[in-house]
Structures are given as structure tokens and as C-alpha cells.
N, C-alpha and C positions, 0 to 999 in steps of 0.2 A: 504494500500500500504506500503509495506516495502523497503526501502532501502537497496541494497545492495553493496554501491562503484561505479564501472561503470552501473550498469543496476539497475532496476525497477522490481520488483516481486509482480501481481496482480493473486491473485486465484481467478479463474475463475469459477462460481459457476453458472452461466448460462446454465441449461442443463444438469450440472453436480452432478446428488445429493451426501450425505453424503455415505461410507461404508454403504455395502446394508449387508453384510453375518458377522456373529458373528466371522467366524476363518478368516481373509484378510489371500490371497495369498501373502506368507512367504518364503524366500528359508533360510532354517538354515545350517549355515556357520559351520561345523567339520571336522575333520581330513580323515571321511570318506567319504566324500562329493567324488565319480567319474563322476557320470552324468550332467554338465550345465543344466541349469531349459532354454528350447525352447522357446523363442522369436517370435516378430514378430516387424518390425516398419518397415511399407508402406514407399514410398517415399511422404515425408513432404509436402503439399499443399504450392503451390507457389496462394496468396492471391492478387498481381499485380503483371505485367510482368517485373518489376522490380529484383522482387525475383526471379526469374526461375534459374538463375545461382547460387542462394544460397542453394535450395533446398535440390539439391542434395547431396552438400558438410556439410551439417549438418545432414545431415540422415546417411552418410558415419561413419562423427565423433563418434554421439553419440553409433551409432552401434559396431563401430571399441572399443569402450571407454568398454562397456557392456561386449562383447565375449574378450576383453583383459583382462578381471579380473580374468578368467580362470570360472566365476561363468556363467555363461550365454553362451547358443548357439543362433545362430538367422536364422531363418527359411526363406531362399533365397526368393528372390522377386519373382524368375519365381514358387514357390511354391504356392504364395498368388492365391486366388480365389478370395477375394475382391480388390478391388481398391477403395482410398484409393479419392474422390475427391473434397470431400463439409466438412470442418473439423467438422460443428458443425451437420451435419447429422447422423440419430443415425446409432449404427454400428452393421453389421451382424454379429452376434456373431457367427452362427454356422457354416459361411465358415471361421473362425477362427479355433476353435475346430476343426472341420473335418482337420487339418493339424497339431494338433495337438499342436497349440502355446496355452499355459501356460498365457505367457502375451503380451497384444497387448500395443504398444507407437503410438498415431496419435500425427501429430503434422500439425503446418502452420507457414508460414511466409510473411511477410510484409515489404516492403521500402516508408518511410513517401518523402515528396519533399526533406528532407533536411537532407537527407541519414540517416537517424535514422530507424534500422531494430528493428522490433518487432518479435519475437518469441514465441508461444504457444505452448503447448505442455498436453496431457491425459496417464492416466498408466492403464489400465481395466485389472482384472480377466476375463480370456475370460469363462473358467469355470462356475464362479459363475456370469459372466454377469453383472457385475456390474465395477462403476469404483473403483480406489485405490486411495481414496481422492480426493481433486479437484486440478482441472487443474489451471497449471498456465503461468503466462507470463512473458517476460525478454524483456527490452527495450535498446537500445545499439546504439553508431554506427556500421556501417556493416565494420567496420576494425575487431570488437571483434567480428563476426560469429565463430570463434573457442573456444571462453570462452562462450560464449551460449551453445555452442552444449555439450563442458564439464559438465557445468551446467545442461541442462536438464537430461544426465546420470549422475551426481552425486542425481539429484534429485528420480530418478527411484532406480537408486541404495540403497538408502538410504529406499525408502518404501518398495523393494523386501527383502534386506537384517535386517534393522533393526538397521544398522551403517551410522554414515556419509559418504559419499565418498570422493574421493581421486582425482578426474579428474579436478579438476579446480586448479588446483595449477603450481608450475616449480621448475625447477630444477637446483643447481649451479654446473659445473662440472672441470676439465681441459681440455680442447680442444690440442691435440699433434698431430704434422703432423714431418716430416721427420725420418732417420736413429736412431737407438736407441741409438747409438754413440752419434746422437746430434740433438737430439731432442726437439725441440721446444714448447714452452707449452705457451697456452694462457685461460684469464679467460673467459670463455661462459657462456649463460644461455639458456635454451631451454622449452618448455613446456613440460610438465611432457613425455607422448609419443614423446619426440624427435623433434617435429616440432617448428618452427618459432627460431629458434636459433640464438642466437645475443652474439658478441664479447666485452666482457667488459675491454681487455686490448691488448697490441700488445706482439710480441713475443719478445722482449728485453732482458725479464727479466723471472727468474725463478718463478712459482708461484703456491703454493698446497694448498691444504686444504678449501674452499670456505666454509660457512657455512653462512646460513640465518639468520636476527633477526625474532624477531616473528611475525612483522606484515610484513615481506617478500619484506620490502624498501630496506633493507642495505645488506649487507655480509659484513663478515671478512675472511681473507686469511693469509694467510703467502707470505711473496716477500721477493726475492735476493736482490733487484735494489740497496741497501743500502750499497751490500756486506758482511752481515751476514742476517741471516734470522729474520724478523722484519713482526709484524701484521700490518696488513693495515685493516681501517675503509670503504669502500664508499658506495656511494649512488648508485643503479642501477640504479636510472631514469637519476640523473645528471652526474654521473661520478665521483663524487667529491668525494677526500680522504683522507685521511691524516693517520702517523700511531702513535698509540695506547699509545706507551710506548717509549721514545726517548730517556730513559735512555742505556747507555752501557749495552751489552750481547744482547744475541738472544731470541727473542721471538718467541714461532710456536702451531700448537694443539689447536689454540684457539675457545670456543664457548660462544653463549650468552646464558644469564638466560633466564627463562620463560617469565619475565619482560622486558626484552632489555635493562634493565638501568646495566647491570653488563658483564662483558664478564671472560671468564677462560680460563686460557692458560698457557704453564709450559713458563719459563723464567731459562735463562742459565747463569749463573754467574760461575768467577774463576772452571770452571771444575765444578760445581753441579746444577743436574737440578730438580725445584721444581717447584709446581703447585702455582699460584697466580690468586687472583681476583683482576680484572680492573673495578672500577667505571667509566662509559662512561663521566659525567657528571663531575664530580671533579677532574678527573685524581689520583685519589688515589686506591693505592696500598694495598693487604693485602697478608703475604703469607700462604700459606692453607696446607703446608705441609712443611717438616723439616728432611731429608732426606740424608745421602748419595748413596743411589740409585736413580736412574731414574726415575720419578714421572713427567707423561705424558697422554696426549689423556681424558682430564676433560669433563664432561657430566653431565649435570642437570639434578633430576628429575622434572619431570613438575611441582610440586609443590615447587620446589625451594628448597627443604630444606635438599635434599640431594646431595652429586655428586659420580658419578664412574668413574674412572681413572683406568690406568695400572701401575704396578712398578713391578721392579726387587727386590724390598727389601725382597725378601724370597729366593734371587738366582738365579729364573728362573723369567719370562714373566705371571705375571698374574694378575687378575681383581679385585680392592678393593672398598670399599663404603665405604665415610666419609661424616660429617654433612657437611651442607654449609660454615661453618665458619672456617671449620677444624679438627682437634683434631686425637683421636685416628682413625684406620681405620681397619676394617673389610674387611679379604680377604672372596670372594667369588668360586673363582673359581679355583676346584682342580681332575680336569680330566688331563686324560696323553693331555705331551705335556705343548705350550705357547698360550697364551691368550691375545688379545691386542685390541686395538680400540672400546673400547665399548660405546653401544648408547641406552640411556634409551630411551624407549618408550613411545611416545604423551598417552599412554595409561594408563602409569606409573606401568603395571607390567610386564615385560620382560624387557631384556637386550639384545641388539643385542653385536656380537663380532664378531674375526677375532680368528682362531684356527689354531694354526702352529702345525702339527703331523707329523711323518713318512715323511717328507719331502714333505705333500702337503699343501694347505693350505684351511680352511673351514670359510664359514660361518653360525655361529649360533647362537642361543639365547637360554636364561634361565630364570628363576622367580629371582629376585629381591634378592634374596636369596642365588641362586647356584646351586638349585635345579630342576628338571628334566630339562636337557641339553640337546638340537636338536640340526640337525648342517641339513644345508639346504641345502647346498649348498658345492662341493669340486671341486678345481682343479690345477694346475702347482700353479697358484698365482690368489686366490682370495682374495679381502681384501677389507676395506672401507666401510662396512654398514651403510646405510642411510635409515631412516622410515617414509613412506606414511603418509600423517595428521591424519588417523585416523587409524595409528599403524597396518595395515593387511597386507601390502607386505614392502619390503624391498628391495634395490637398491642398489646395489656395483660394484664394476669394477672386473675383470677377463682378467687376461693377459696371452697370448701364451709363451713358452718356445722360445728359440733359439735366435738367431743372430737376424731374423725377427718378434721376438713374440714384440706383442703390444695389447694395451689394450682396451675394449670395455666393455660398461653401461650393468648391467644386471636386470632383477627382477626377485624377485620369494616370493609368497605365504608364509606366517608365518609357513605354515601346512608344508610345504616343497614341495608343489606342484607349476605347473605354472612357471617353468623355462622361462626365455625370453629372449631375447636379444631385447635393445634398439637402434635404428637404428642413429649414428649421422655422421652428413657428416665428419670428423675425427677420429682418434683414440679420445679416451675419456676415464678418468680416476677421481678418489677421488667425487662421485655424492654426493649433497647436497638438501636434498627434501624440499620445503618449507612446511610453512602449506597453507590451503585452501586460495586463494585470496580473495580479501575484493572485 
């Protein structure tokens, strides 16, 4: 039994033998990928009457989690030939195949007296007939039926594709409602797909930039309240805040290290703004650059030991890479046009960015390097890339032109595919992806 934070992970090995076929059903993740690999997941076996209201809404999730990744299609229920009623009865394989799914998900569920939901779930080659490892279980109360259901597709995902997945995490955004004249902004957080969205500040005050630490307790921001722009520390469970640097000037662009014990963020003194590292713990100070140009938008890479920032020190808007400690700095990025907001990837090779051209504005990423440059994504104002836990899609805001343009969450595939719009009950702007939950 493993431990994983709120729930309980038992493989299920009753019933279930080891990979039966030498090649396991694979989908390989390229740029030429057009076709989703076809699905199948029956509605989940309700195990007591208890569960019957769950059922459904977990077969929804993990489904809805699967065909959102743009990699999977799923092959409608009125298609199904089997039904789907005894979880551990063996399964007909060939009124699978006869419609053609790829891979079949059975699952069940269970409500103990004292509302503790168990969830099971199997991933079968319907081809080769066999299962895709064993089956396992998640134990939970039934408040968390939507980080189950995550869960079991990030677990499907992770055997079909060969990556971890991305569905059990969330998201920090700005939540904005009224006129663009005066627009109100508040700090939210939501589950990765947009749902169970909760308010983490009132609209008082001005507040951008949200950025998670690594075990996805805390965020940092930037806030008005102060009357210059000042990092704010808090807790999302408790609320609890306080900000960062209480010394005079502005502090904003702030992010954490790989580690959480460091954060980076530029800091504005007498008219010059240069990038500095904040020890959480000591309150000390380092600064990391020495500049009269603009030195902004700081980025770890996952190992810590580098950062990428923006500056004007060559003129224009573009992307450099210096040690963690400092020193000389390496420009990256020299495609027409400005370059800004870059975010290394959980992956540690790519760079997401923000590309201002011809008056539009893009999203895209490059090697580590500078080298071969995509751009994903274009339009009036897109900006603010933010990267899934296991670096394959990326999430930014996208705002309309005019008098009434406003802003909305997007995603889209590394490859450039898979455009989306993220659905949230306001305008919504600056997304901050966590990693996986615990």
C-alpha cells in the first residue's frame, strides 16, 4: 500500500495478471500525431446504493480528462455492446474490438458507513486481450470524487502514453468581472479543467501574477493594497500572508525555486529595476543582476541552477539565461520582434515565452538554447504561459481587442495542437499551473 496525501493506492492483482504481450498498447506522443487512439470506459459499477450518484460523475471526469488531452477519443456508451456490471467478471473482449476501442477503462465504486469512497479502476488492451498492468484502488472521502476521477486518468494516461499526467493538479489565476475601465480582479484557484473554483482574496485590491510553490501549499503574487506593488507570501489552505520584502521600492515577477526555500522576483529601487533572490527563511536578500535596463519575469530551471529572465539590455524585449547566483548572462532569443515572460519547463528542456510581432502577440517555446523556435499559439493579446506538471501542454490567457475585449484561460499542446478554451465562471487572466497534488 502506498501512500499518496488524501487517498490510499492498492494494486489490485486479484484477477489481474502481469502484461501478457511483449509490445503493451502505446500511443507515441509526435508532432504528427492526427488521429486520438479510441477508447472505451463503460459506466463505473456502482458497488452499494450508496454510490449510484457517484458513478456516473466519475466516468464523466475521467473521460472528459482523457478526450481533453487532445490524445484520446472515446467510443459513446450507446456504441458499447457490453455492459459493463460485475467489475471483477472477466471481460468480453471481442464486443470491445468489434467497435473498435483500442482500450477499454472498467472501473467501481464504493461508500464505506462513514462516507469514505473507495475507487477501483483496470486499463486492458482490448486487442491483445490482456490487461495494462494491475488495477488499482484510491481511498478518499467522497468530497474528493473529483481528484479520484483525475487520478484514475492520470493513471491511464501515464500507461497509454508513457509520461506522467497532468489531471490531478490546479490552477492559480486572476478572476476579473466588471468594465475594462474598472475592472476588478480577485485571486482564485480552480482545478486544472476549470471546476470547483474558490476565491482566495476580495476585490479591494489590485493583484497579478499568482505563482505556486512546489508542493502547491503556498502562492506568491504581487498586490496594490500597500500602494506600490509588493509580493505577498500565503497559505491557500489558511489564508495566511504576509509580504516578502518590506523594505522600500516595488517588488512584482516573483517565483519560487525548485526547492521553495528561495523565491525570484525583480525589485525597483531609485528608477532601476533588477532581478533578486529572497530566502523564505532568513529574509535575506541577494541581487542577481546589475543593470540599467529592465531585468524582469525570473524562472528556475528545475534543477535550480539556472534562471531565465527578460531584459531590455540589448535595446529591444528579449530572453537571457544566467547561473542561479548571477553573473554574466546569455541572451537566447533573436527572432524578429520582443520576447518576454519566459517559463522553463518541469521538463527542463524548453522555454515557454510571450512573442510580440507585427502587432500580435504569440505564444511559444524553444530549446534551452534558442534554438528551433515554435510559436503555438497567436492573437490580438496572448500572453502569460504557464506549464502542465509534466511539461506537454501549456496554459495562458488570451484577451479580445476593443472597448469590451476581456480575457479568458487557454490550452494548447506543446506540438501546437489542441487549442482550448478553459471555461471559468469570470473573465480570467495570468494562469499559474501547479504540479501534481500530493
Amino acid at each position: 500500500m502506498k501512500t499518496v496525501g488524501f487517498a490510499c493506492v492498492v494494486s489490485l492483482t486479484a484477477g489481474v495478471g502481469a502484461l501478457a504481450q511483449s509490445k503493451p498498447l502505446r500511443i507515441e506522443i509526435t508532432e504528427g500525431i492526427i488521429e486520438p487512439m479510441p477508447f472505451a470506459v463503460p459506466l463505473f459499477v456502482a458497488e452499494n446504493a450508496a454510490a449510484n450518484e457517484y458513478a456516473a460523475k466519475l466516468t464523466q471526469v475521467v473521460a472528459a480528462d482523457l478526450v481533453g488531452s487532445g490524445l484520446f477519443r472515446e467510443i459513446p456508451a450507446a456504441a458499447h455492446i457490453s455492459k459493463i456490471s460485475n467489475f471483477d467478471a472477466p471481460v468480453q473482449f471481442s464486443d470491445w474490438k468489434a467497435i473498435n476501442s483500442q482500450a477499454l477503462i472498467t472501473g467501481a465504486v464504493s461508500l464505506t458507513s462513514d462516507n469514505r469512497m473507495v475507487v477501483k479502476f483496470r486499463l486492458f488492451d482490448v486487442f491483445a486481450q490482456a490487461p495494462l498492468g494491475n488495477g488499482l484502488q484510491f481511498v478518499a472521502s467522497s468530497d474528493s470524487w473529483r481528484r479520484m476521477s483525475h487520478k484514475v486518468a492520470d493513471a491511464v494516461y501515464s500507461r497509454l502514453t508513457g509520461e506522467s499526467g497532468y489531471f490531478d493538479s490546479r490552477v492559480a489565476f486572476i478572476a476579473e468581472e466588471g468594465p475594462k475601465n474598472n475592472r476588478k480582479k480577485r485571486l482564485a484557484l480552480m482545478d486544472y479543467d476549470g471546476a470547483n473554483v474558490r476565491y482566495l482574496s476580495n476585490a479591494d485590491d489590485i493583484v497579478l501574477a499568482p505563482r505556486f510553490s512546489p508542493n502547491a501549499r503556498e502562492i506568491i503574487y504581487t498586490s496594490y493594497e500597500t500602494g506600490v506593488p509588493k509580493v505577498f507570501l500565503m497559505n491557500v489552505d489558511t489564508l495566511s500572508r504576509r509580504v516578502l520584502d518590506s523594505d522600500p521600492g516595488m517588488t512584482f515577477a516573483p517565483r519560487f525555486s525548485p526547492d521553495g526555500r528561495k523565491v525570484v522576483m525583480s525589485l525597483t529601487e531609485r528608477g532601476n529595476t533588477d532581478i533578486y533572490s529572497f530566502d523564505i527563511a532568513s529574509g535575506r536578500k541577494q541581487r542577481l543582476t546589475n543593470s540599467p535596463a529592465i531585468e524582469t519575469a525570473p524562472s528556475f530551471s528545475p534543477d535550480g541552477r539556472q534562471i531565465v529572465f527578460e531584459s531590455d539590455r540589448g535595446g529591444g524585449q528579449q530572453v537571457y539565461v544566467m547561473n542561479a547566483a548571477g553573473g554574466e548572462a546569455k541572451r537566447i532569443s533573436f527572432g524578429d520582434g520582443s520576447y518576454g515572460t519566459p517559463v522553463w519547463s518541469p521538463r527542463g528542456d524548453m522555454i515557454a515565452f510571450t512573442k510580440i510581432h507585427k502587432g500580435r502577440f504569440h505564444i511559444g517555446v524553444m530549446r534551452v538554447d534558442g534554438s528551433q523556435e515554435k510559436l503555438l499559439a497567436g492573437s490580438f493579446l496572448d500572453e502569460g504561459p504557464t506549464w502542465s506538471p509534466n511539461g506537454r501542454v501549456i496554459m495562458f490567457f488570451r484577451e479580445t481587442a476593443g472597448a469590451a475585449g476581456a480575457p479568458s484561460l487557454y490550452s494548447v499542446d506543446v506540438t501546437g495542437r489542441n487549442l482550448r478554451q478553459i471555461k471559468t465562471p469570470t473573465f480570467a487572466s495570468d494562469p499559474a499551473w501547479s504540479t501534481l497534488l500530493e
